[in-house]
N, C-alpha and C positions, 0 to 999 in steps of 0.2 A: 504494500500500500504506500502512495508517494500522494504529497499534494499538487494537484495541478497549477498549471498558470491562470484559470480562471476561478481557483480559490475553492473546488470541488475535490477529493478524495478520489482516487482513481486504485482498483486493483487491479492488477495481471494473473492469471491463472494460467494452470494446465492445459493442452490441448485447445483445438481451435488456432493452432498458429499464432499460439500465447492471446487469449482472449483478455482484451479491454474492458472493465467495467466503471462506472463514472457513479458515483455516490449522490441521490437525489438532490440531498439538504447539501448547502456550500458550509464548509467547515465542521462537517460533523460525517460520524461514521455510521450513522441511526438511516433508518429509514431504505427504502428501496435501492438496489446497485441495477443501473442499466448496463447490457452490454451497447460498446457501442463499435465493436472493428477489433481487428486484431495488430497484435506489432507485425509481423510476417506475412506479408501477400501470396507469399505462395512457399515451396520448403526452404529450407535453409540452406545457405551456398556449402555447407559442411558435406563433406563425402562421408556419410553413413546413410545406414539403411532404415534410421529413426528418424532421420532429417524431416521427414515429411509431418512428422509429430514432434514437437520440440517439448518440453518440460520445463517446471519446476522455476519459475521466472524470478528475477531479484531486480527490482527495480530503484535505481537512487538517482537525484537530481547533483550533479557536480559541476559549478558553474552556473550556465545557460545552457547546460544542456543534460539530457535525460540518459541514462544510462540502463540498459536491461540486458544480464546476462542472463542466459538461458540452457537448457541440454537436450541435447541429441543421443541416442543410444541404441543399440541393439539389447532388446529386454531380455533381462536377465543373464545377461555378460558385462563385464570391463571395459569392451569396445564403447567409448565415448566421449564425448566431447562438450565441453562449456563453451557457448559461443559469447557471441555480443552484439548485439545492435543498439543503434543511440540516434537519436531524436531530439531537435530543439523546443517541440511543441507538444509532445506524446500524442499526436492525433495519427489516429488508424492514415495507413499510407505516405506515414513522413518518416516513417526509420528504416536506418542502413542499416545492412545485414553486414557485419564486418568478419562474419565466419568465427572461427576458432580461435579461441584464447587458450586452451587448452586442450591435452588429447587427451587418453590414455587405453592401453593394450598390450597385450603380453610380451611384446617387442620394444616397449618405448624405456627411454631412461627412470633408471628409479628417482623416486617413489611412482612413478604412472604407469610402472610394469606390475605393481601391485595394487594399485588403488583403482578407483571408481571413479572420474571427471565428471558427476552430475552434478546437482545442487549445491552451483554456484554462490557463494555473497562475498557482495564487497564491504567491505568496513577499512575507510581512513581513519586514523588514530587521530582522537583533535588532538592530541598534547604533540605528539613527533610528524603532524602530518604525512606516514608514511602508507601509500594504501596495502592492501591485506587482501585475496580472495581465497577464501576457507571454499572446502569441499569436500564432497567423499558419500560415498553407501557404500556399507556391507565390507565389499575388499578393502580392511586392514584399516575402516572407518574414518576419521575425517582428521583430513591433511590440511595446511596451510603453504600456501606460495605469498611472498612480494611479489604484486604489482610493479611493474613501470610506471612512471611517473603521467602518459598517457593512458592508462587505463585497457590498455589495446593489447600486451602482452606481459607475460611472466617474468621474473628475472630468477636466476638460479643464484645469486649470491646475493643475500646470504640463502644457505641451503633451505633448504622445504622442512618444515616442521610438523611431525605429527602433535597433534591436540587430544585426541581420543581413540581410546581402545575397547573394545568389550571383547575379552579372553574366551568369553561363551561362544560357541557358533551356534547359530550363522551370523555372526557380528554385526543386528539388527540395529548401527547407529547410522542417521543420515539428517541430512536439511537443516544443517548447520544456521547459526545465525547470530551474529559476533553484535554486543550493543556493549553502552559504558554508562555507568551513573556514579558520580561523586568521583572515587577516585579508584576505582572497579571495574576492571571489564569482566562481562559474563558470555559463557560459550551458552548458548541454547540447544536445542538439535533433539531429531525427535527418535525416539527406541521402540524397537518394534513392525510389528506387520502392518501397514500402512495401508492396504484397501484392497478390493477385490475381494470383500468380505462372503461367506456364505452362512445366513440366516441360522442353517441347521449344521452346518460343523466352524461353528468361530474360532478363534485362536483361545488358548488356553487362557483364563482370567491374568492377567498382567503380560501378558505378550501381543496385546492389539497395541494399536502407537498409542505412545505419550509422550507428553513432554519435559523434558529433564535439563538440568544446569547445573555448572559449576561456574568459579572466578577466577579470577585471580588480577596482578597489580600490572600486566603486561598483557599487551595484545597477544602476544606470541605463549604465552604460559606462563608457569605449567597452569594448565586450569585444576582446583580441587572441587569436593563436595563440600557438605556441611561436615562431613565426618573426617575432612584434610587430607580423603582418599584422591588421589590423582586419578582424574580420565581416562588416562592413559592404562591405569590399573584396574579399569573397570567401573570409578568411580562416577557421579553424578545420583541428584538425586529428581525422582518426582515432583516437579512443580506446579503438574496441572496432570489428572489422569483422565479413566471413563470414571463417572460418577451417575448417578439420577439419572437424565436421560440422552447427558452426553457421553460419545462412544467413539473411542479411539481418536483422540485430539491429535493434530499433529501440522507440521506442515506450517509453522510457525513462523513469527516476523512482530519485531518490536518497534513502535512508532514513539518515538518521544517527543516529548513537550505538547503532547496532546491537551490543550488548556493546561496546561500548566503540569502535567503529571506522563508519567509513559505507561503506553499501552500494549499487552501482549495478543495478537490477531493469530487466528490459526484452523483450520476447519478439522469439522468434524461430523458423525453422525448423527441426528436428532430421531433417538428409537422409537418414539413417538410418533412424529412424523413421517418414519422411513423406515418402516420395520422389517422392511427388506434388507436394509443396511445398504441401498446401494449408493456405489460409489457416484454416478450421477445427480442424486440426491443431497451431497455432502452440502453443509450449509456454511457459511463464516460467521464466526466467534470471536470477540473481544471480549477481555478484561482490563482493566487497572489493576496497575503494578504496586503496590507498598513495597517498601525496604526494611526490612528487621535488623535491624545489627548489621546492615550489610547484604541480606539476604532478599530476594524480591520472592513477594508471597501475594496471590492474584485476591483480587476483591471481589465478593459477590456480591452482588445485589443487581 
């Protein structure tokens, strides 16, 4: 979710050639989301065989100009790739497809001979302004590269940093998402079976997605939990699960200075209304963020 230049809330989602939707009410995230167009006119200039479905969009405004990285993939393999397209005005048919910012495949240099190039995010550090694109599923969970100072390619020095480990297989961490408040940065990122639910055999009770964090005092790490378990060890804890009649949250993204406060957005299932569970169905979800000691704990009401 980014604000646009007419002062409206816009998201990007999955599928549909990264689908456009524009927030009815100007300045608020209430009320009706219209689609209105998509970023990608047609597939992505990326050589995969996912290109014609891109994923998983991260959209940020740098400058005057709009920024949406994206993925391409063959599903359920490695073969993949973060692309980037960027736009001065986010309107459907004004962004360039600039291909691939990243790859990764059983061939390429490490870490992208082990990891996953989906779910992209960018996160500049405001104290060292140096930008950051986290990313990863599953293969060897989520990694970190430096940005170039254009936004347009990686740099290998300093080296690639992993962030997070789950030791368990199938190493169910992915859709990383890097935010900072006070003097804290926090890893986001969702755990677990992420969709393609079926009604009558669901994932074992704590294995559908949630959403989990750690901190730490560096963009780059080590991130810990509450319990000063490293990520990387496994650790991270629950900060939003299924509960009532939300079911398998995930797919996460932090808006700050929302009136004055930051917000945690993220979709999920409403079993109420979709007791199919289907993934088409998925509806989007905000909360407010509180800080405990340090710690962000979502607000109900």
């Amino acid at each position: 979710i980014v604000m646009g230049p007419d002062g409206h809330y816009y998201s990007f989602s999955t599928h549909g050639l990264v689908v456009i939707s524009r927030a009815s009410q100007p300045n608020s995230l209430d009320g009706y989301w219209e689609p209105i167009g998509s970023v990608l006119e047609g597939s992505s200039i990326i050589n995969n065989t996912g290109s014609t479905d891109p994923w998983a969009p991260d959209v940020h405004k740098v400058g005057d100009t709009y920024y949406c990285y994206y993925a391409v993939s063959q599903f359920g393999s490695q073969f993949s790739s973060i692309g980037l397209a960027t736009s001065k005005t986010l309107k459907p048919g004004s962004w360039i497809d600039h291909g691939a910012v990243l790859t990764s495949n059983t061939t390429a240099p490490s870490p992208l001979n082990i990891t996953n190039a989906i779910d992209g995010n960018l996160f500049i550090d405001p104290k060292t302004k140096i930008p950051y694109l986290t990313y990863g599923s599953f293969w060897s969970d989520i990694w970190q590269f430096q940005l170039a100072q254009d936004l347009l390619s990686v740099v290998w020095s300093p080296t690639p940093t992993q962030l997070s480990l789950d030791p368990v297989s199938p190493q169910a961490e992915e859709g990383a998402y890097l935010s900072r408040h006070d003097s804290w940065y926090y890893l986001w990122y969702s755990h677990g079976s992420c969709c393609g639910y079926n009604v009558s055999a669901l994932p074992a009770p704590g294995k559908e997605y949630s959403i989990r964090v750690g901190r730490s005092r560096s963009a780059t790490g080590p991130f810990v939990d509450r319990n000063g378990v490293d990520l990387k060890n496994g650790g991270g804890y629950i900060v939003y699960g299924s509960h009532d009649y939300v079911y398998g949250p995930g797919g996460q993204g932090v808006l700050t200075n929302y009136h004055g406060r930051d917000v945690l957005y993220y979709h999920y299932v409403n079993t109420i209304q979709n007791p199919m569970y289907l993934d088409e169905l998925k509806l989007l979800g905000w909360n407010y963020i509180d800080y405990v000691e340090g710690w962000p704990v979502l607000v109900y009401n």
